[in-house]
N, CA, C and O atoms as CSV, one atom per row, in Angstrom:
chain,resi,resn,atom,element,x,y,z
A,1,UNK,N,N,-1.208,17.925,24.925
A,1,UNK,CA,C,-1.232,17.379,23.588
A,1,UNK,C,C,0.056,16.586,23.340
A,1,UNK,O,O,1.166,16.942,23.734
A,2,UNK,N,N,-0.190,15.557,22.698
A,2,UNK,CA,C,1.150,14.315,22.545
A,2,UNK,C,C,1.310,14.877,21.007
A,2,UNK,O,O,0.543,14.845,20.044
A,3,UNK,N,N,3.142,15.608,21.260
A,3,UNK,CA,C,3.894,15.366,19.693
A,3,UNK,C,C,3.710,14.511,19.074
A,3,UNK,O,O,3.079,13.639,19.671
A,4,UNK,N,N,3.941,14.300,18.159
A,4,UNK,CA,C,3.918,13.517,16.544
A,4,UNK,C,C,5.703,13.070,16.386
A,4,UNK,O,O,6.561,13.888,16.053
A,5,UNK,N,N,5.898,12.044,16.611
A,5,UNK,CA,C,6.893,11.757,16.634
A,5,UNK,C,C,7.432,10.728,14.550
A,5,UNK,O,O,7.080,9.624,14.134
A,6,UNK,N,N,7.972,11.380,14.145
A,6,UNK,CA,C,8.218,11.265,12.418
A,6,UNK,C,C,8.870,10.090,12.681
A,6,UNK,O,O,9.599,9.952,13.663
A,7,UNK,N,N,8.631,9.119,11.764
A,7,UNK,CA,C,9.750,8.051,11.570
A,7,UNK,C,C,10.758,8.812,10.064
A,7,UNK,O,O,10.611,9.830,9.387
A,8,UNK,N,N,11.869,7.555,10.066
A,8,UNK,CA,C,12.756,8.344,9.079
A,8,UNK,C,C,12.637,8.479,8.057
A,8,UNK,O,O,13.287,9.324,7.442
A,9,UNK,N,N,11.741,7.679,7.488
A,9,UNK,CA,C,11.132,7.723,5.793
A,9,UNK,C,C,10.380,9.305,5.911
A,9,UNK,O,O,10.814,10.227,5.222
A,10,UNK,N,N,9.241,9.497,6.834
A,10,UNK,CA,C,8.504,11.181,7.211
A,10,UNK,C,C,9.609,12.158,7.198
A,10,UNK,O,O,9.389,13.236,6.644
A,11,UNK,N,N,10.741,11.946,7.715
A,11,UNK,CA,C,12.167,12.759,8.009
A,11,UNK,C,C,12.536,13.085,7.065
A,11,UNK,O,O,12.428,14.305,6.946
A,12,UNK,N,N,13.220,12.305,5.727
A,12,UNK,CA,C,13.790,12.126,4.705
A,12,UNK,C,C,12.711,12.704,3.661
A,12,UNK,O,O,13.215,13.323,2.724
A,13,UNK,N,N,11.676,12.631,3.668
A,13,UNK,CA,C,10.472,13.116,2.440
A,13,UNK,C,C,10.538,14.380,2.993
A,13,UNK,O,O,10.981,15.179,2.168
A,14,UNK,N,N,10.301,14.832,3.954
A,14,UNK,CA,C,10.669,16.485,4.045
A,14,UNK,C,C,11.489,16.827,3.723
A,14,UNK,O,O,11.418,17.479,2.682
A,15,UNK,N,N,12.589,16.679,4.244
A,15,UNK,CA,C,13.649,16.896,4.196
A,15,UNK,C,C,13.973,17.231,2.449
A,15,UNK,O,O,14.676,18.198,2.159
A,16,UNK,N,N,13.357,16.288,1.306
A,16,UNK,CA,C,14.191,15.921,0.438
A,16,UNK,C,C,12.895,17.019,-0.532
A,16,UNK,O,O,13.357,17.525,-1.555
A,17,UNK,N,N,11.745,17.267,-0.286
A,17,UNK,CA,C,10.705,18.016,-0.743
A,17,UNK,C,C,10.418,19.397,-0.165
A,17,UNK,O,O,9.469,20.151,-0.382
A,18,UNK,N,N,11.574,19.548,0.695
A,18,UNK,CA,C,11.164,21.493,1.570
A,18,UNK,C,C,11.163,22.494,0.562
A,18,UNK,O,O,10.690,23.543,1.000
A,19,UNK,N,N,11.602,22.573,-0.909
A,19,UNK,CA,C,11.952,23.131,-1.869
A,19,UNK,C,C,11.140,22.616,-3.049
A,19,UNK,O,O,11.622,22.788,-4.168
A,20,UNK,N,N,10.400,22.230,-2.975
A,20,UNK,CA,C,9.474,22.047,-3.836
A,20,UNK,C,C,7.820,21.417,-3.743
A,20,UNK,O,O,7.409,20.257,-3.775
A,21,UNK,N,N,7.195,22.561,-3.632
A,21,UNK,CA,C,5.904,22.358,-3.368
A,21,UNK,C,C,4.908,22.090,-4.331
A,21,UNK,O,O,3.695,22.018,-4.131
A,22,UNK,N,N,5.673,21.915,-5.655
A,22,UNK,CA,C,4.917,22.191,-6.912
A,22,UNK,C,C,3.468,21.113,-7.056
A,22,UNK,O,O,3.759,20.036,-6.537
A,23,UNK,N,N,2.519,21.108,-7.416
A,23,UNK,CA,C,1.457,20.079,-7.500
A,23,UNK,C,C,1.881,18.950,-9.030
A,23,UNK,O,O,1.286,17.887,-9.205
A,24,UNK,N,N,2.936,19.437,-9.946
A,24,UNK,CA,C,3.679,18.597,-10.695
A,24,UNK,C,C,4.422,17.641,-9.964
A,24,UNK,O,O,4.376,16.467,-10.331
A,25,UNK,N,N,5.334,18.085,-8.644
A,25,UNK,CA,C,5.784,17.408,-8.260
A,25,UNK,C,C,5.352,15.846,-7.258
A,25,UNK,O,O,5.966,14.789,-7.106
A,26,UNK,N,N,3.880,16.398,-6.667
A,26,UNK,CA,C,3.460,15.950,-5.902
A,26,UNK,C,C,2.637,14.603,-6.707
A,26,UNK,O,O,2.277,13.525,-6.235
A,27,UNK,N,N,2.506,15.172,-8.155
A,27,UNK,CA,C,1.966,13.757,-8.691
A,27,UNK,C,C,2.955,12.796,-8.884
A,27,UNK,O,O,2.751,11.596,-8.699
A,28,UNK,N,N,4.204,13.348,-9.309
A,28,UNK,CA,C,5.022,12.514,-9.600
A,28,UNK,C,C,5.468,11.337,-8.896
A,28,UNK,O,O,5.890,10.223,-9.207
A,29,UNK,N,N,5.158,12.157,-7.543
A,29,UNK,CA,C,5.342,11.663,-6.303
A,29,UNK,C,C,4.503,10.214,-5.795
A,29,UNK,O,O,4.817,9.116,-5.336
A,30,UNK,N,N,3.738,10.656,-6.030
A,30,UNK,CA,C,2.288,9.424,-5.736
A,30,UNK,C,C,2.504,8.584,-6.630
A,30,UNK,O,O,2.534,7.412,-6.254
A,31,UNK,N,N,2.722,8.864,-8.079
A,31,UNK,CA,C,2.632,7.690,-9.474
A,31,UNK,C,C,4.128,6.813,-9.159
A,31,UNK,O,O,4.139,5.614,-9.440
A,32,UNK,N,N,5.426,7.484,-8.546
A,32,UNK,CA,C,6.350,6.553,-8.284
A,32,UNK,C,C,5.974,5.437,-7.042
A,32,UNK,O,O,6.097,4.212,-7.043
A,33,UNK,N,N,5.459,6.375,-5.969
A,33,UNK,CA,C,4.774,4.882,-4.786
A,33,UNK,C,C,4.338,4.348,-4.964
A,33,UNK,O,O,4.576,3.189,-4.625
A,34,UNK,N,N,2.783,4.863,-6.002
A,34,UNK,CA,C,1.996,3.875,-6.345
A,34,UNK,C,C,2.542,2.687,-7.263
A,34,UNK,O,O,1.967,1.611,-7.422
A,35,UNK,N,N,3.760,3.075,-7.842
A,35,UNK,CA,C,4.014,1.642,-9.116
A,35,UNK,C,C,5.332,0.962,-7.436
A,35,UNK,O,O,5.725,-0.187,-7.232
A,36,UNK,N,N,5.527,1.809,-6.888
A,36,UNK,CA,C,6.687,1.053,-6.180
A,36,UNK,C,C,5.835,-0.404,-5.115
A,36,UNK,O,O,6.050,-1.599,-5.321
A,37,UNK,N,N,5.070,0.050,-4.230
A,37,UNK,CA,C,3.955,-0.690,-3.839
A,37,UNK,C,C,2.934,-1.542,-4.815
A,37,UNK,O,O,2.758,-2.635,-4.275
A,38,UNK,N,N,2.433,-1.481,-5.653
A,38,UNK,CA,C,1.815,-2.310,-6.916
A,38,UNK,C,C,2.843,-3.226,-7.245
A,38,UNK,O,O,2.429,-4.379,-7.368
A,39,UNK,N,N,4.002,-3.075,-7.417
A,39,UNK,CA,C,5.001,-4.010,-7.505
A,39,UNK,C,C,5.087,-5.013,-6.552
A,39,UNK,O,O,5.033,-6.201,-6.872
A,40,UNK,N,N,5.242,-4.557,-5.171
A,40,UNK,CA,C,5.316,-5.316,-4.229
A,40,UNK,C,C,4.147,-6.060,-3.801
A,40,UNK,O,O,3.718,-7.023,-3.165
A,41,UNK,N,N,4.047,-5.678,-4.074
A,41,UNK,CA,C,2.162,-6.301,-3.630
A,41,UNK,C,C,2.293,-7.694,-4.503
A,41,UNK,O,O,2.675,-8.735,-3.967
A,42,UNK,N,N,1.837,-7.596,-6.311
A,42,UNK,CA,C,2.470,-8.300,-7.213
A,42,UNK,C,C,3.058,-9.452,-6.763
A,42,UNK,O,O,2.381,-10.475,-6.661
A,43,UNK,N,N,4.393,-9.430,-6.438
A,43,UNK,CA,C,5.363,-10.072,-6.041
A,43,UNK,C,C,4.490,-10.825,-4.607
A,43,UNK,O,O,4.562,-12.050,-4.696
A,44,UNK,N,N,3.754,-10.388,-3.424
A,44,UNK,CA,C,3.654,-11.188,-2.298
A,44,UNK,C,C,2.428,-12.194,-3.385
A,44,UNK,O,O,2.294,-13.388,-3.651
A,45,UNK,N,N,1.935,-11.305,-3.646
A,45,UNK,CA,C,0.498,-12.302,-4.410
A,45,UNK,C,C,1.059,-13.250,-5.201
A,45,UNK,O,O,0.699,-14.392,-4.916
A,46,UNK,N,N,2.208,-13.100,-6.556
A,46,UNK,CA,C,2.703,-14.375,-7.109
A,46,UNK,C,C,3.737,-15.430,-5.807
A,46,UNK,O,O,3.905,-16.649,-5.771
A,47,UNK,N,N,4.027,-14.820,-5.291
A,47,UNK,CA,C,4.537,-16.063,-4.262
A,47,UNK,C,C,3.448,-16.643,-3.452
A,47,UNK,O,O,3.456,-17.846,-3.193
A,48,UNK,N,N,2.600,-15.930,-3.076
A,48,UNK,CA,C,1.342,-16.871,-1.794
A,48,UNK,C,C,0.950,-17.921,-3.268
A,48,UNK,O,O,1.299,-19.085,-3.070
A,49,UNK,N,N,0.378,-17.714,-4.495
A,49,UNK,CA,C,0.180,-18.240,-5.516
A,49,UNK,C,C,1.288,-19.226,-5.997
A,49,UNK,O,O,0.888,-20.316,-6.407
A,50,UNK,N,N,2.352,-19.034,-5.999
A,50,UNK,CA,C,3.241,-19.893,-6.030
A,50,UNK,C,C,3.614,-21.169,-5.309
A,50,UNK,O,O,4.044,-22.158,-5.904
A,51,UNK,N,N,3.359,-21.079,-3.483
A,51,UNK,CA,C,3.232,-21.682,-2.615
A,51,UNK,C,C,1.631,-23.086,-2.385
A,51,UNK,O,O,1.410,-24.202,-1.915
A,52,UNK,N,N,0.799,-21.711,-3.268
A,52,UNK,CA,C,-0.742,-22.445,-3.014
A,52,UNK,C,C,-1.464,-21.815,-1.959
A,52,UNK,O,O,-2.622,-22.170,-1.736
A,53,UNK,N,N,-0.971,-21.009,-1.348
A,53,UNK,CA,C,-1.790,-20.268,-0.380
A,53,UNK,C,C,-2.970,-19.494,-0.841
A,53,UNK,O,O,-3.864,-19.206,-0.046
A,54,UNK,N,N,-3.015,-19.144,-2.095
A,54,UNK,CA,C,-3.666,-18.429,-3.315
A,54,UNK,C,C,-3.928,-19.178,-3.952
A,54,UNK,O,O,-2.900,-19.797,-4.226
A,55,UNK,N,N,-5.061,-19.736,-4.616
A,55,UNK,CA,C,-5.891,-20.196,-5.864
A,55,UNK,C,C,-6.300,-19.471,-6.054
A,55,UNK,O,O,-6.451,-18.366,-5.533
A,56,UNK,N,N,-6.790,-20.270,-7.458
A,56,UNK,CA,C,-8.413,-19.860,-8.105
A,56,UNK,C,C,-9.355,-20.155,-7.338
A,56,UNK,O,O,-10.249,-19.336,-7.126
A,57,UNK,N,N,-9.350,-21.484,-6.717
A,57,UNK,CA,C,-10.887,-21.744,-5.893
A,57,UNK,C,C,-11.155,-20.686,-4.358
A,57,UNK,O,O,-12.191,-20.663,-3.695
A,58,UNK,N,N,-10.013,-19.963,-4.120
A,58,UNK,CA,C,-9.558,-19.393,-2.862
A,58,UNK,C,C,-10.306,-17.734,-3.471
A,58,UNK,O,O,-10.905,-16.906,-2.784
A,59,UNK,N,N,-10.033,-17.685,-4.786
A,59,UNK,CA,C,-10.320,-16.173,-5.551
A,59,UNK,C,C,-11.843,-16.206,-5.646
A,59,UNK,O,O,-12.647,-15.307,-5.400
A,60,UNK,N,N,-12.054,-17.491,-6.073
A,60,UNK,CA,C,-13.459,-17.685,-6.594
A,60,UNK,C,C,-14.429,-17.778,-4.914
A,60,UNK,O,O,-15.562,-17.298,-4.878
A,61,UNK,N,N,-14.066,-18.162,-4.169
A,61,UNK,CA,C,-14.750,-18.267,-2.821
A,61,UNK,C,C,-15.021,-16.321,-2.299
A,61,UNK,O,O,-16.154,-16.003,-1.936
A,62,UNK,N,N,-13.693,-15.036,-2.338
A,62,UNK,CA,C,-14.023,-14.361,-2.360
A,62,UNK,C,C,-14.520,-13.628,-2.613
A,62,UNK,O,O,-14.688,-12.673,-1.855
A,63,UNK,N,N,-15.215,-13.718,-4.293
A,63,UNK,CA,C,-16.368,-13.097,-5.097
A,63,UNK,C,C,-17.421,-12.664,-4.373
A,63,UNK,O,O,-17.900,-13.396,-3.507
A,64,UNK,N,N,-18.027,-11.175,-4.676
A,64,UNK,CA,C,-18.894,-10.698,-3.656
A,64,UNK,C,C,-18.463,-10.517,-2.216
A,64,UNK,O,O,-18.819,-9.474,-1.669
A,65,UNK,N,N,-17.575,-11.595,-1.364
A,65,UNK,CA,C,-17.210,-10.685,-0.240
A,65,UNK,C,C,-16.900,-9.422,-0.196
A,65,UNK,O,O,-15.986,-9.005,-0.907
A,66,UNK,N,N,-17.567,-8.624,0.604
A,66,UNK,CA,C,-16.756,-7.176,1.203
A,66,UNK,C,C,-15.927,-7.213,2.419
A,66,UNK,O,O,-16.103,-6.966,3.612
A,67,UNK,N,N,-14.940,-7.621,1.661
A,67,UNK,CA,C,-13.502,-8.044,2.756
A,67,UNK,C,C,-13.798,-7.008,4.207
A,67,UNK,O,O,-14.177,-7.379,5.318
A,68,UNK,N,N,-13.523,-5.821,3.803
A,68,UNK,CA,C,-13.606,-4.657,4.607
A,68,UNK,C,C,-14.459,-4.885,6.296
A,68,UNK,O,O,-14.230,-4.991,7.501
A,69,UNK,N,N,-15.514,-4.858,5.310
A,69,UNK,CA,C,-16.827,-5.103,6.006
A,69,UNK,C,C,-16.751,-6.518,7.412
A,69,UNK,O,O,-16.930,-6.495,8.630
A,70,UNK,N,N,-16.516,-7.234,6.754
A,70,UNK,CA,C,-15.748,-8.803,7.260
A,70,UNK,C,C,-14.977,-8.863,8.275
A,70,UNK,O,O,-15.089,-9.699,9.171
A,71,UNK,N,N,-13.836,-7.678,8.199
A,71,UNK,CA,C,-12.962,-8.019,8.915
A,71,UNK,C,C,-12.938,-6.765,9.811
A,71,UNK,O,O,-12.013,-6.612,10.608
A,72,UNK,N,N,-13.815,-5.969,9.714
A,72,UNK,CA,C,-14.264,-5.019,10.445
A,72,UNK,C,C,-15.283,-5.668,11.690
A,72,UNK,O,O,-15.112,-5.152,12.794
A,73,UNK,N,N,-16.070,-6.491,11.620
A,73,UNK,CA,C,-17.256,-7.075,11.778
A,73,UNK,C,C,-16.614,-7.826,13.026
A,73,UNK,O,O,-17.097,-7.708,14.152
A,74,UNK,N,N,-15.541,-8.574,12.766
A,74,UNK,CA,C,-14.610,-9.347,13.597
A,74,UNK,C,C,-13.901,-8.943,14.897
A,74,UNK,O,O,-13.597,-9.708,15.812
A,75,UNK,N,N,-13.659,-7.455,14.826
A,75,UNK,CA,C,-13.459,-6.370,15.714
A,75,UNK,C,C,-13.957,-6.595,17.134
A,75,UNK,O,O,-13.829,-5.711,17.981
C-alpha cells in the first residue's frame, strides 16, 4: 500500500485543528474557504472579462451546455 504523502497546507490544517473537533468549528471552517475561493474565482472571471476572453456572447453560447459532461466526453 502507497502512503499518503500531505502537502503543507494538509500539514498546517492539522496541525492548527488537533484540538478542536467541534462541528461549530468545522462550519466555520468551510464558510471562510468557501468566501476565500468565491473571491478568487470572482477576480479570474472579472479579469478574463476584462481582457475579452469572457463575454456575453461567450456566456450566452454556454447556456444549456453541461460543461461536465463535455469535457468528460473529450477524455
Amino acid at each position: 500500500m502507497e502512503a499518503t504523502v500531505l502537502t503543507p497546507v494538509q500539514q498546517h490544517l492539522l496541525k492548527m485543528f488537533a484540538f478542536d473537533d467541534s462541528e461549530a468549528r468545522l462550519e466555520e471552517v468551510k464558510r471562510v474557504l468557501m468566501q476565500h475561493f468565491s473571491h478568487k474565482l470572482d477576480q479570474c472571471l472579472d479579469e478574463l472579462w476584462d481582457n475579452g476572453t469572457l463575454n456575453q456572447e461567450k456566456l450566452d453560447s454556454l447556456r444549456g451546455t453541461h460543461i461536465r459532461t463535455a469535457v468528460l466526453g473529450k477524455q
